[in-house]
N, C-alpha and C positions, 0 to 999 in steps of 0.2 A: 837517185838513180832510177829505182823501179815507181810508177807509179800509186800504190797503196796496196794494204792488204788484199782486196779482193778483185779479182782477175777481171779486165774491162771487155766484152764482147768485141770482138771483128768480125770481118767478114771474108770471104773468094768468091770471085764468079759465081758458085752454084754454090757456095754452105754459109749457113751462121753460124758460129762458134759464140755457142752461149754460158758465161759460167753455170756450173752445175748450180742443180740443186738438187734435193734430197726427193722432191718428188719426181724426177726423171728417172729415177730406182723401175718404175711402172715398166718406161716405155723400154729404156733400157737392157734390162732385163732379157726381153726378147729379142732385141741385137743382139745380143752376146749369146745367147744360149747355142750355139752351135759349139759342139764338143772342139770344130778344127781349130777355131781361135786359140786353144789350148798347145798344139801341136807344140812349140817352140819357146813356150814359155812354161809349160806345166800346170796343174791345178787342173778345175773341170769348172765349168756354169756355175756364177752363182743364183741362187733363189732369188727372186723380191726380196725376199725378210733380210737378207744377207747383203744384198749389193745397196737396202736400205740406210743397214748399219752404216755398211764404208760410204756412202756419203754424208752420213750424216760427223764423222769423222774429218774426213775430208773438206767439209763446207766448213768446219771448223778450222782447221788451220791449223799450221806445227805447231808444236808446242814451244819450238826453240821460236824466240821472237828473231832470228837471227835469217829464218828461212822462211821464204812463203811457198804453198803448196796452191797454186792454179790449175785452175780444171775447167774443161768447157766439153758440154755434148756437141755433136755437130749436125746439126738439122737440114737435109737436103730443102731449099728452097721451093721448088718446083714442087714437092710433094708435100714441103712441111711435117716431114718423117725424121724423126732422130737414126740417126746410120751410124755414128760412134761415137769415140772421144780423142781427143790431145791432152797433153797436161805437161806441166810444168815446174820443176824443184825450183827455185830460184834462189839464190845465195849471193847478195852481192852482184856483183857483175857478171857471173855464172847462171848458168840455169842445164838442166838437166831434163831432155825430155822424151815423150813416149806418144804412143799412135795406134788407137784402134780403130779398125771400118770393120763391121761386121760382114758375116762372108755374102750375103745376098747382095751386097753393092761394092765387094772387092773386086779388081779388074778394069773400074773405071777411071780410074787417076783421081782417086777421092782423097786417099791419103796422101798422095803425095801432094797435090793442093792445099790441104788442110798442114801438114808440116812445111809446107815452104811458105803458108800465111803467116803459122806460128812463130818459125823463126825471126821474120819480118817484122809481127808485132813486139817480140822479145826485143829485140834489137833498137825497136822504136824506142820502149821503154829504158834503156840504158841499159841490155844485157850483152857482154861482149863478147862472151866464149857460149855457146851450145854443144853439148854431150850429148850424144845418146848413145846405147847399149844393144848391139847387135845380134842376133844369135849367129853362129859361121855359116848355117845351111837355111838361112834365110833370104834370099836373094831377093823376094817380092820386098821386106824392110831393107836391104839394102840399098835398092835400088829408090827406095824412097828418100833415105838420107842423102844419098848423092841428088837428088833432084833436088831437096833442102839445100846442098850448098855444104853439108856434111861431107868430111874428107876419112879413110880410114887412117887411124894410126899406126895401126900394128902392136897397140896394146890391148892388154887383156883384163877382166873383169867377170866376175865366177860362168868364167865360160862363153862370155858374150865379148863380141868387140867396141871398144871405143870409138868412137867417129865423131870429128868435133870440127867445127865451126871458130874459128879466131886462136888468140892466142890463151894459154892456162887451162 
């Protein structure tokens, strides 16, 4: 069904989507370090030292041989600047995913670009159902699912809504 443990690069228009690595922690870093990214999900920035760790976790892989965990930064073409990430739970014919743009290139249709490649790529690979996990007062990720092809369910999940793609 899925193509192998580790996650194959794609592309959109204007981003590469490159699986992580551990040394993207650098550039990263200062993507993320804006406190608003936080707004909707909680937590605050983390350090190099820190965002080190979780990739270096993450480049590893679940631990259930049952699930793979894909990760890709997304590198604006034009500037060749890392601007965020996508990633990917994958379970089966299932997959489970998430979406950051960091705020200095929110507003330009990066993310939703970058989640309606993902889901494409997913889909290529044999994933049949896509999930993601919405917060209710998030409208800019809203609006990004629905651009993916994401539908609301009207279910819920500690606080966030489901929005899914096929059937399961």
């Amino acid at each position: 069904m899925t193509t192998g443990r580790r996650p194959a690069p794609f592309t959109t228009p204007r981003l590469d989507a490159l699986p992580l690595r551990v040394e993207h922690a650098d550039e990263m870093a200062a993507v993320l370090a804006d406190p608003a990214l936080h707004a909707f999900t909680g937590g605050a920035p983390e350090t190099v030292e820190t965002l080190r760790a979780r990739y270096v976790r993450q480049t590893a892989g679940s631990p259930d041989p049952g699930e793979l965990w894909w990760n890709w930064v997304l590198r604006e073409r034009g500037t060749g600047r890392l601007i965020g990430y996508v990633q990917a739970t994958v379970r089966g014919g299932r997959a489970e995913i998430a979406w950051v743009v960091g705020v200095e290139w929110q507003g330009r249709g990066y993310a939703r670009e970058a989640a309606r490649a993902l889901v494409a790529h997913l889909r290529a690979t044999g994933v049949r159902t896509v999930v993601a996990h919405i917060h209710p007062e998030h409208a800019a990720s809203a609006a990004v699912a629905a651009g993916a092809g994401l539908e609301r369910t009207g279910e819920w999940e500690d606080g966030e809504e489901r929005w899914r793609l096929g059937g399961g």
